[in-house]
C-alpha positions as CSV (number, residue, x, y, z in Angstrom):
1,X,0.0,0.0,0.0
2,X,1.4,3.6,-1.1
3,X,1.5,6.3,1.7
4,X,1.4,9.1,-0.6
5,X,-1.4,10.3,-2.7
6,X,-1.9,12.8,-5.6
7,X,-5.5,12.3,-6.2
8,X,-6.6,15.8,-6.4
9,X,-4.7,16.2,-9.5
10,X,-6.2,13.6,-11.0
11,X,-9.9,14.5,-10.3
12,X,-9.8,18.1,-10.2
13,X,-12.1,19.7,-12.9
14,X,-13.1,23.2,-11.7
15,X,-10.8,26.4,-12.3
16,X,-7.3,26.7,-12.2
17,X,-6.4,30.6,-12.0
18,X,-4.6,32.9,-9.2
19,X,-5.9,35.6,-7.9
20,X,-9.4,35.3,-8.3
21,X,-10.6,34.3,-4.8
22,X,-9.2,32.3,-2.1
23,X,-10.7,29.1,-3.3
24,X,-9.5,28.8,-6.6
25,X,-6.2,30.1,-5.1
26,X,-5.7,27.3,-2.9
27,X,-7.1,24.8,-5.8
28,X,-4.7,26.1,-7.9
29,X,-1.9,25.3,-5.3
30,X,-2.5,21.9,-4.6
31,X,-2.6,21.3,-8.3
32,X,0.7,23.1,-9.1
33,X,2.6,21.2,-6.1
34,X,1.3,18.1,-7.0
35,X,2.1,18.2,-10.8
36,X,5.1,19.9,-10.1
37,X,6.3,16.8,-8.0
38,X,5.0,13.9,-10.8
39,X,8.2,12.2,-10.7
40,X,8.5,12.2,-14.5
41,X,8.8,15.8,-14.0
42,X,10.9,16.1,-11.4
43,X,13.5,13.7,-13.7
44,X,13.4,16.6,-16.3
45,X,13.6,19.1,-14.1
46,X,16.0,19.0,-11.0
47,X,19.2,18.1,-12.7
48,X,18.9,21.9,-14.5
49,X,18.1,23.2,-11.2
50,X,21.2,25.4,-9.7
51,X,22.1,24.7,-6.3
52,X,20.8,28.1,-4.9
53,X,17.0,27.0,-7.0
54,X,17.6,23.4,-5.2
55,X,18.2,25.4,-1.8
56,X,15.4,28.0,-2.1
57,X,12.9,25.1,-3.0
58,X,14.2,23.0,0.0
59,X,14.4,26.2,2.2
60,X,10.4,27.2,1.3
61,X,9.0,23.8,1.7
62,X,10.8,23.2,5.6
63,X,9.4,27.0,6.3
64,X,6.0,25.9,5.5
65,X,6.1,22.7,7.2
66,X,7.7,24.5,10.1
67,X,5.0,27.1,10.3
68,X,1.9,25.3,9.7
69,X,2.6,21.8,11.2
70,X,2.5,21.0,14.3
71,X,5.4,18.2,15.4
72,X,3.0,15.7,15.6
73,X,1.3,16.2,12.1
74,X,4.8,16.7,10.9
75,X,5.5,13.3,11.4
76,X,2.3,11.7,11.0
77,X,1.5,14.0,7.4
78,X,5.0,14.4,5.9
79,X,7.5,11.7,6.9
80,X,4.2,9.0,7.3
81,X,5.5,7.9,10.3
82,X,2.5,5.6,12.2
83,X,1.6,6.4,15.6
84,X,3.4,4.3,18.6
């Protein structure tokens, strides 16, 4: 059994635009991040990256998960850790 999923991508039919209204703002995100980290793409994609883009991609996503996870739901939402 996988522990990830990417199923919004895959199902989403409504409006993909920024700007508009929080909504479609935050629809648009999730679809972004998750095409953006299809593994097909990310083959194509991080061997041009520079170190600094490599850094400031690593450095964004840890200041998100620092800021809006707590430790707990760090573990159990990102690393997939199951509960002792």
């Amino acid at each position: 059994m996988t522990k990830h999923s990417h199923r919004f991508v895959e199902t989403f039919d409504g409006f993909s635009g920024y700007g508009l209204e929080r909504q479609s703002n935050e629809n648009t995100v999730q679809l972004y991040l998750q095409k953006f980290s299809d593994d097909h793409l990310m083959e194509a994609i991080l061997k041009r990256m520079t170190d600094d883009d490599l850094t400031e991609v690593f450095e964004i996503t840890s200041k998100m998960l620092k800021k809006y996870l707590t430790e707990p739901e760090y573990h159990q939402l990102f690393l997939k850790e199951e509960e002792r």
